[in-house]
N, C-alpha and C positions, 0 to 999 in steps of 0.2 A: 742474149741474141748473138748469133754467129755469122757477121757482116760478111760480105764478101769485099776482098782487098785487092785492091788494085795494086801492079808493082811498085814497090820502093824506090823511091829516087832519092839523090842525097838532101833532101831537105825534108823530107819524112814522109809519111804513110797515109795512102786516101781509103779511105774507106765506106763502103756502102751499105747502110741500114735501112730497112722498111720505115721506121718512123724516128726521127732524133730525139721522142723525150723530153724536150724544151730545152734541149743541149746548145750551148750558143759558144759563140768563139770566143775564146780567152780563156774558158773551162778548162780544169785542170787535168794532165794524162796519168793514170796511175801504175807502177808496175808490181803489182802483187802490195798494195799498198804504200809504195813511196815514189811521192810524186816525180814523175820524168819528162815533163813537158806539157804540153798546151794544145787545146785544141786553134789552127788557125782560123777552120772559115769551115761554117755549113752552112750549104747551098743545097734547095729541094730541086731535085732532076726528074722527073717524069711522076715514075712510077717508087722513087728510093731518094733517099739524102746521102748526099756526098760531104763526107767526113773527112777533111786533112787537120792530120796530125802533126806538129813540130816539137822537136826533143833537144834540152838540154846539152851541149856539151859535153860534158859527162856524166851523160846518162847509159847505162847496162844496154849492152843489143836487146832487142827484143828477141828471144829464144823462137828458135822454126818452129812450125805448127803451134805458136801461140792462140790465145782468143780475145777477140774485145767485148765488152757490155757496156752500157752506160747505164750508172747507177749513181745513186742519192751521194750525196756526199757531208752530209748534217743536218740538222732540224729544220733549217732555213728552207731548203728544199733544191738548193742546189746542185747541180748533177756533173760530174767528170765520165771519164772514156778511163774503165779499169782493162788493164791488161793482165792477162793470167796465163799460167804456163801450159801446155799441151794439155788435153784430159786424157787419160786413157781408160776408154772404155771396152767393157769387155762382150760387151751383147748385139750382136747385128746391127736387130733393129732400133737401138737406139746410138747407133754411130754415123754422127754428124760429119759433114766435110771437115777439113782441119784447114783453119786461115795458115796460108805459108808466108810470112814475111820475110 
């Protein structure tokens, strides 16, 4: 899924998904598989869930026109907020907005 992002502030990054997934605070942030932080707080807003993100210290910038997904993260069934590099695609009709962080 391709949330839509609210500006970055120095404390990290909100994010807006149609549904969280069962994604709860504390949940881990991924960046191309090594973890970079935490999810702080979802909160459901209307129509969308509102996702803030908090990032380690020294953790890697998020790269511009990155994406988020939340997905599984082990048998358990628990689930983190993965982050992934730009996609580029090459066909119209399947080119998505691109999240700018």
């Amino acid at each position: 899924a391709i949330p839509h992002v609210l500006p970055q502030g120095p404390k990290g990054i909100v994010l807006r998904f149609k549904d969280s997934s069962e994604l709860t605070a504390g949940s881990p942030v991924r960046l191309m598989g090594t973890e970079v932080g935490w999810v702080r707080s979802v909160r459901f807003r209307g129509d969308h869930v509102q996702v803030k993100l908090g990032f380690y210290r020294d953790a890697p910038p998020v790269p511009e026109g990155a994406y988020f997904t939340i997905e599984f993260t082990g048998i358990a069934g628990a689930k983190c907020v993965e982050i992934m590099p730009p996609r580029q695609l090459h066909t119209p009709e399947k080119r998505q907005p691109y999240v700018v962080v």
